[in-house]
TORPAMAR-396147 format. One record per residue: residue in three letters; z, x, y of N, C-alpha, C in turn. Coordinates in nm, 3 decimals. Example, Ala and Ser with C-alpha at 12.3 -4.5 7.8 and 13.67 -1.06 7.14 Angstrom:
REM residues 2
  resn     n.c3     n.c1     n.c2    ca.c3    ca.c1    ca.c2     c.c3     c.c1     c.c2
   ALA    0.780    1.319   -0.569    0.780    1.230   -0.450    0.780    1.320   -0.330
   SER    0.708    1.285   -0.225    0.714    1.367   -0.106    0.787    1.290    0.003
This chain:
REM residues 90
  resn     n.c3     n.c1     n.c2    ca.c3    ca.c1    ca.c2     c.c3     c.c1     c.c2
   UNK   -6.656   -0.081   -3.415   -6.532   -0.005   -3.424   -6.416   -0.100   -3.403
   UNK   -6.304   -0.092   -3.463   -6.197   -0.140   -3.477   -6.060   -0.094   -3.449
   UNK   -5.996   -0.091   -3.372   -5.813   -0.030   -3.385   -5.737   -0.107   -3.449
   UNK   -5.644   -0.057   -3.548   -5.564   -0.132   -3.599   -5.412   -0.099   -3.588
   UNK   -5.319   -0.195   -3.512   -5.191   -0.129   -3.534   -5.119   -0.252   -3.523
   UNK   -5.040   -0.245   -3.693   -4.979   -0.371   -3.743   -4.805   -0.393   -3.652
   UNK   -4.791   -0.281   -3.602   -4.656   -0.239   -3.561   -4.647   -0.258   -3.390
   UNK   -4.783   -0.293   -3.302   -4.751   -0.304   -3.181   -4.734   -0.419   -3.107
   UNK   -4.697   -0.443   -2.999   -4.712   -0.577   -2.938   -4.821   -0.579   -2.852
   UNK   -4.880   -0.692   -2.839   -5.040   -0.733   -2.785   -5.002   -0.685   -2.627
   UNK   -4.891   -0.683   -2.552   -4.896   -0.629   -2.391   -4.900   -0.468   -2.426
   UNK   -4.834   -0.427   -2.544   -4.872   -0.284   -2.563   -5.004   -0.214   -2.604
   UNK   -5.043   -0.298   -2.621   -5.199   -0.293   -2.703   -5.273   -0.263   -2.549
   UNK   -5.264   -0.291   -2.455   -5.335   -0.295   -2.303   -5.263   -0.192   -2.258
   UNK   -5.201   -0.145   -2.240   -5.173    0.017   -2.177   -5.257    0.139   -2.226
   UNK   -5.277    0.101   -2.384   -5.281    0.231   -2.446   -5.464    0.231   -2.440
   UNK   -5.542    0.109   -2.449   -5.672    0.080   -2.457   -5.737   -0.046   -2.409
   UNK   -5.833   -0.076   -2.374   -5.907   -0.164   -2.349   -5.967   -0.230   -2.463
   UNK   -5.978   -0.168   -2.576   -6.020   -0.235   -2.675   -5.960   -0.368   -2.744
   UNK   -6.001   -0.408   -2.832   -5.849   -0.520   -2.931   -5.837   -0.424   -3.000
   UNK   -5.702   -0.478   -3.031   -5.653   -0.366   -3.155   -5.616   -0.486   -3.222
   UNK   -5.649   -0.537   -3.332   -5.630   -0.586   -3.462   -5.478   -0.590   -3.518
   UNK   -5.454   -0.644   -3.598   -5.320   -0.632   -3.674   -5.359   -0.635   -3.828
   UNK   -5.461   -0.652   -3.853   -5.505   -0.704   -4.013   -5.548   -0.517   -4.061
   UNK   -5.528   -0.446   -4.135   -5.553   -0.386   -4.169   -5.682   -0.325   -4.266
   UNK   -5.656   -0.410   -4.336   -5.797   -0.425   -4.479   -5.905   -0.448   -4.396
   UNK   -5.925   -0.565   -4.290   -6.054   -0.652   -4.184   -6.126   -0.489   -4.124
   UNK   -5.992   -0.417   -4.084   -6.006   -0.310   -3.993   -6.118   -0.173   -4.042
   UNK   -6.094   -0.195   -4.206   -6.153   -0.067   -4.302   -6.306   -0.120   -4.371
   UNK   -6.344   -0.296   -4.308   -6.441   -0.364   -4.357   -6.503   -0.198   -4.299
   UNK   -6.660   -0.178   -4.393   -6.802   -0.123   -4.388   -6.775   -0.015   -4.295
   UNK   -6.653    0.020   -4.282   -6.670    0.133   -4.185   -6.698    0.298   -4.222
   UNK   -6.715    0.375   -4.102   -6.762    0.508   -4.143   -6.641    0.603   -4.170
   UNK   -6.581    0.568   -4.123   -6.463    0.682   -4.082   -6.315    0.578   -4.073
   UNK   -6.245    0.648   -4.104   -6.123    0.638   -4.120   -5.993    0.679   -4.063
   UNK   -5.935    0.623   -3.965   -5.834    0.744   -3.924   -5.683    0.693   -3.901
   UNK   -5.620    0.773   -3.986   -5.476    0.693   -3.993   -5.408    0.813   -3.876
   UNK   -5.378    0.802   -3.786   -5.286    0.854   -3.678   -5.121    0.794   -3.694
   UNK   -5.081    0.729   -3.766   -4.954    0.671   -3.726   -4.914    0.650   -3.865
   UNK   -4.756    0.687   -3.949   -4.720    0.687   -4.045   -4.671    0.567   -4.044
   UNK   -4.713    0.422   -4.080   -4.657    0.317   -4.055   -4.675    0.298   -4.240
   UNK   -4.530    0.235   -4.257   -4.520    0.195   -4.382   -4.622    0.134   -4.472
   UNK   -4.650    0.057   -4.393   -4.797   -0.058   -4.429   -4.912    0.004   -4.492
   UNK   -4.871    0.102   -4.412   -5.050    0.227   -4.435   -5.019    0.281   -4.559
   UNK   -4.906    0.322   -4.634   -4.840    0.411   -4.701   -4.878    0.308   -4.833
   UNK   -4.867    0.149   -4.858   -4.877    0.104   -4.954   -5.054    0.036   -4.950
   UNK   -5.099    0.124   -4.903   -5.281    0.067   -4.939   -5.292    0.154   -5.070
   UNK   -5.343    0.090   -5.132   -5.405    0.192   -5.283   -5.517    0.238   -5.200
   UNK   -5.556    0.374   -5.237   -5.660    0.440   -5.214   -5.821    0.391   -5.287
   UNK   -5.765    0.301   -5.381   -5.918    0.263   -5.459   -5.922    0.133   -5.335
   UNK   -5.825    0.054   -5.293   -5.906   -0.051   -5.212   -5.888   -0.012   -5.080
   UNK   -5.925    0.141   -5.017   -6.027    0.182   -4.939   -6.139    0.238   -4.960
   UNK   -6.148    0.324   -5.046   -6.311    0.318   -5.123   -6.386    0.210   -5.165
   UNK   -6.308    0.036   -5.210   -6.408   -0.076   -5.160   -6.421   -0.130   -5.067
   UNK   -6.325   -0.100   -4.947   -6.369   -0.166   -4.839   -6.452   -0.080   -4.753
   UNK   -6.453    0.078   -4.747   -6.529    0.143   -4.675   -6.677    0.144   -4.717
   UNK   -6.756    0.227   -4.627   -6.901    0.296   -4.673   -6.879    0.355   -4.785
   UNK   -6.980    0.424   -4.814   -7.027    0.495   -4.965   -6.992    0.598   -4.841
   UNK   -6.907    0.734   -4.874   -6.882    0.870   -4.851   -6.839    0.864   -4.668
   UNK   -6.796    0.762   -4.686   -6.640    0.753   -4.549   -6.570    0.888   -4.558
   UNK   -6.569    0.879   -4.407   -6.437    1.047   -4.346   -6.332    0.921   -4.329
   UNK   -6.264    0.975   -4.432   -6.090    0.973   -4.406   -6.024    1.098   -4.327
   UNK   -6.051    1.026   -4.220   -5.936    1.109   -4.114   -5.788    1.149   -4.114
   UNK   -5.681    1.232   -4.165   -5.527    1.230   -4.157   -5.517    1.281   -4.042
   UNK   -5.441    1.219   -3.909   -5.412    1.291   -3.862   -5.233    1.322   -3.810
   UNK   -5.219    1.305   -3.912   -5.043    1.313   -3.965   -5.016    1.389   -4.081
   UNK   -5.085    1.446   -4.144   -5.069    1.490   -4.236   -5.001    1.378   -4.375
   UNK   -5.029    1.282   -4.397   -4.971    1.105   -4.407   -4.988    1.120   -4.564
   UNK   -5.116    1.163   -4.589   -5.153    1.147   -4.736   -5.077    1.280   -4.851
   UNK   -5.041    1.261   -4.963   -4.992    1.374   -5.058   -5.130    1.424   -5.102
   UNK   -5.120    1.544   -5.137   -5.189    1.629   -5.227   -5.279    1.554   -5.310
   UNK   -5.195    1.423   -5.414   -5.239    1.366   -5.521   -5.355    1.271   -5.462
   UNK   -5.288    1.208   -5.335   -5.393    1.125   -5.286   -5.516    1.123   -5.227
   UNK   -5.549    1.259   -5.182   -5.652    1.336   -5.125   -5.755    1.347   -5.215
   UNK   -5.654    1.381   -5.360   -5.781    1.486   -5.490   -5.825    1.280   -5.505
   UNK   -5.744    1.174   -5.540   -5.823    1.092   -5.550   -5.936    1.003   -5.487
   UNK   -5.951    1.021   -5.383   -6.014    0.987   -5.275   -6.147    1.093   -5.256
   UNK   -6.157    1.210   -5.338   -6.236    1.240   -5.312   -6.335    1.255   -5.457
   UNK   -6.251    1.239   -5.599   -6.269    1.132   -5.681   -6.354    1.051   -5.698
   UNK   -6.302    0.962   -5.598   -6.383    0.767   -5.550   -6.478    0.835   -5.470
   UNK   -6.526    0.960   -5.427   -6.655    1.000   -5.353   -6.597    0.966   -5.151
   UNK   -6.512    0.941   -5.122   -6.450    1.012   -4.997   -6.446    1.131   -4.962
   UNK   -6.453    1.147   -4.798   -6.478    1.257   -4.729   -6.303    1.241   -4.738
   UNK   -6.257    1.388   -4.695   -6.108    1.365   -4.632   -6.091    1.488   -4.550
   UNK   -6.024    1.487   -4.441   -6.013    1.590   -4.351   -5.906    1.555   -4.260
   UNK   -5.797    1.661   -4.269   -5.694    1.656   -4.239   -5.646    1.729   -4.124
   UNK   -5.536    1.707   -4.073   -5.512    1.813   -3.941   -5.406    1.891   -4.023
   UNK   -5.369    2.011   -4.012   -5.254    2.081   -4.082   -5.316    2.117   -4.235
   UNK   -5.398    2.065   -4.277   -5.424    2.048   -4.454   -5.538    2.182   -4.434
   UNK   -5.536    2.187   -4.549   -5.699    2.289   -4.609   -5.781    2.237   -4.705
């Protein structure tokens, strides 16, 4: 498991968790199961959705929990064979 947040500073990174939290984004989505964007950070906003379907598993949960992704981006992601499950969404 991985945290990724391109937007914090490394003494902030230790309040919030014990873990590392990463800054590389793409490294962060290597082979993983699940997906979870919690934070509307610009960065996140310009990933194409096809190069998280190659960096994830075959049938990854994309987590929103911002409601972050449009309509359009959801139907494609699930398309590319992504899970997606949203907070606020249906």
């Amino acid at each position: 498991m991985e945290i990724c947040d391109p937007c914090t500073l490394e003494h902030d990174d230790k309040t919030v968790t014990n873990l590392s939290v990463g800054k590389k984004v793409y490294k962060a989505m290597e082979n993983a199961d699940c997906v979870a964007f919690l934070a509307g950070h610009d960065e996140f906003h310009k990933i194409p959705i096809s190069d998280i379907a190659k960096r994830v598993k075959s049938r990854a949960l994309i987590f929103d929990g911002r409601m972050f992704f449009s309509r359009e981006k959801i139907v494609e992601m699930k398309r590319l064979g992504l899970l997606y499950k949203g907070v606020g969404r249906r």
